[in-house]
C-alpha positions in Angstrom: 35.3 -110.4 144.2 33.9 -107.8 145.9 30.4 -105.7 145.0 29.5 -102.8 143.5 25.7 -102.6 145.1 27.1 -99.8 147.1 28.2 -97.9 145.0 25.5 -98.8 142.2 22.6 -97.9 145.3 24.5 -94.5 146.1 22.9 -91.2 145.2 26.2 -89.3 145.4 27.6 -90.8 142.2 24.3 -91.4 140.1 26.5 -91.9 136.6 28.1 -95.1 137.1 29.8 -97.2 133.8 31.1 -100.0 133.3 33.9 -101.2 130.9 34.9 -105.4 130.3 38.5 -106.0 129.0 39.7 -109.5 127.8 42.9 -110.9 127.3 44.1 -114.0 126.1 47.5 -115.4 126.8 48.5 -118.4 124.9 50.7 -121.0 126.4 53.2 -123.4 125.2 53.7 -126.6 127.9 56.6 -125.4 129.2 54.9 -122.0 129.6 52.0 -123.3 131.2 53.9 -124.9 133.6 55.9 -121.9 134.3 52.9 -119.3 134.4 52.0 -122.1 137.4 55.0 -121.9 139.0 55.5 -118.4 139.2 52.8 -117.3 141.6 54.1 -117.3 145.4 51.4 -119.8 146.6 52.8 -123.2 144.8 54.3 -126.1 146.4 57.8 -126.0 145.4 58.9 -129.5 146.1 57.9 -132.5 147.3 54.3 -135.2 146.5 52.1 -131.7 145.7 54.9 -130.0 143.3 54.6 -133.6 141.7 51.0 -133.6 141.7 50.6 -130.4 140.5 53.0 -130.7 137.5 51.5 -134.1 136.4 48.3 -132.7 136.6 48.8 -129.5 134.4 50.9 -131.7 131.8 47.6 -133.6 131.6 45.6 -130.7 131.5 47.7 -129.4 127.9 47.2 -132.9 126.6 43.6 -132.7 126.6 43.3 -129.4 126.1 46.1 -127.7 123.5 45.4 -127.1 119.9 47.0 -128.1 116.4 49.8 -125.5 117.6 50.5 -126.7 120.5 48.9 -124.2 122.4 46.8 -123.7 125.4 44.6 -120.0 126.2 44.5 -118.9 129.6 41.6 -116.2 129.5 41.4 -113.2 131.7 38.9 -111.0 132.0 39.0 -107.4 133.9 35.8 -104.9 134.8 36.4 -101.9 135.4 33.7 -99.1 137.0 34.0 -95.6 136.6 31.9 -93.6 138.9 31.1 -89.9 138.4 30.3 -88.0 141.2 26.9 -85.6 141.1 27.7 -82.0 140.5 
């Protein structure tokens, strides 16, 4: 995460705003497990692929709902800085 005191402190853009977006992407197990797998950095095979797969399929257990569901949350700010005329 990086900081916006910079550009907060800086006189050259002295109207600064700031906007939150959420999102919330509901998972089924077998989408959970595949929302895991699909980012680059994942063990693919072997006693951490195991691990990791055990240890989200315990994760839904204790965590979905009556649908079956679990919520991965996101949540995005955004800055918009305009510049002193």
């Amino acid at each position: 995460m990086c900081s916006v005191d910079p550009l907060l402190a800086s006189r050259l853009f002295p109207h600064v705003y700031s906007y939150t977006f959420s999102y919330q992407q509901a998972l089924d197990k077998d989408g959970l497990i595949g929302r895991a797998m699909s980012v680059s950095y994942i063990p693919r095979e072997g006693l951490a692929h195991q691990k990791l797969i055990s240890d989200l399929q315990e994760l839904y257990n204790s965590w979905c709902d009556h649908k079956g569901l679990v919520y991965l949350t996101y949540r995005t700010k955004v800055y918009l800085a305009q510049p002193e005329c």
